[in-house]
N, C-alpha and C positions, 0 to 999 in steps of 0.2 A: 832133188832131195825132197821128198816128203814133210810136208809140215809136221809139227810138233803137237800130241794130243794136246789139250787142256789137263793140267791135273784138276785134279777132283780137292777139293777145298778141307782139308783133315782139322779134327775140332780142336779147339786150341785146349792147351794144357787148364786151364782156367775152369773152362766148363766142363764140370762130370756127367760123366757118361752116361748117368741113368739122373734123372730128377728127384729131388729130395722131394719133394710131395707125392713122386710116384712111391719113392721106399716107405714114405710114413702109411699111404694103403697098403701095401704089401704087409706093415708091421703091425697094422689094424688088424686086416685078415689073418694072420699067425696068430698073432691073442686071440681072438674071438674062437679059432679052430681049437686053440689049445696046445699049440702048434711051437711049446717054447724052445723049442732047439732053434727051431728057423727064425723065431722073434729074435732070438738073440743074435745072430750072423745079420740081420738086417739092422737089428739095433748098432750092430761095427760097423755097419756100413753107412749107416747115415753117421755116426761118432768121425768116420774118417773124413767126410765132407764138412760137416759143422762140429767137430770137437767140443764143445761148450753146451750142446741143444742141449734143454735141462727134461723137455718130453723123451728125448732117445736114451739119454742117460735113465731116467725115472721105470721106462718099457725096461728095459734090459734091464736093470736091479728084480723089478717086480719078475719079470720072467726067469731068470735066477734061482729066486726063491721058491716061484709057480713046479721051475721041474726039479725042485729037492740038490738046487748044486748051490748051498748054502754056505760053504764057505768062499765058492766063485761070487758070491752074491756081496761077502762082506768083506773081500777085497776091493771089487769095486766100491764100496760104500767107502770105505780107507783112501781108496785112491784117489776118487770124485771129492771127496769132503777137504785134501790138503788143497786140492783145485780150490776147490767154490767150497770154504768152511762155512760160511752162511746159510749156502744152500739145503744142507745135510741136514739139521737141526732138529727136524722131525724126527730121523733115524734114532731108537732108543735099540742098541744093540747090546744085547745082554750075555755075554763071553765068559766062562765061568774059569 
């Protein structure tokens, strides 16, 4: 009988698949292009990893607003703010 390959060492649940420092350049380069549809799927993407980052959260608000989905903008500010009501405080959102 033939010996048994080695399996190959698969990443553990723990560690995500792409680097949060890789996705924070990635959401670098989207803002700088202008590029707010892809800011924002990278801004969920690191939110999925660190749920709490207050820079991913802050990208994705601003980008929001950057491409005119203004009221996706200020549901996130709603949502983020029952989270972290501290952290929103700046936000002066004026709803008529």
């Amino acid at each position: 009988m033939a010996p048994k390959g080695k399996e190959k060492p698969k990443p553990s649940a723990s560690q995500p698949a792409i680097a949060i420092e890789d996705l924070f350049t990635a959401l670098n380069r989207h803002i700088d292009r202008s590029e707010f549809d892809q800011a924002i799927k990278v801004a969920d993407q690191v939110l999925a990893i660190a749920p709490g980052d207050e820079d991913a959260i802050r990208c994705k608000i601003v980008a929001l607003v950057k491409d005119d989905k203004i009221d996706e903008a200020l549901l996130a500010i709603s949502a983020y703010s029952r989270k972290f009501p501290n952290d929103f405080s700046f936000f002066k959102v004026n709803k008529a």
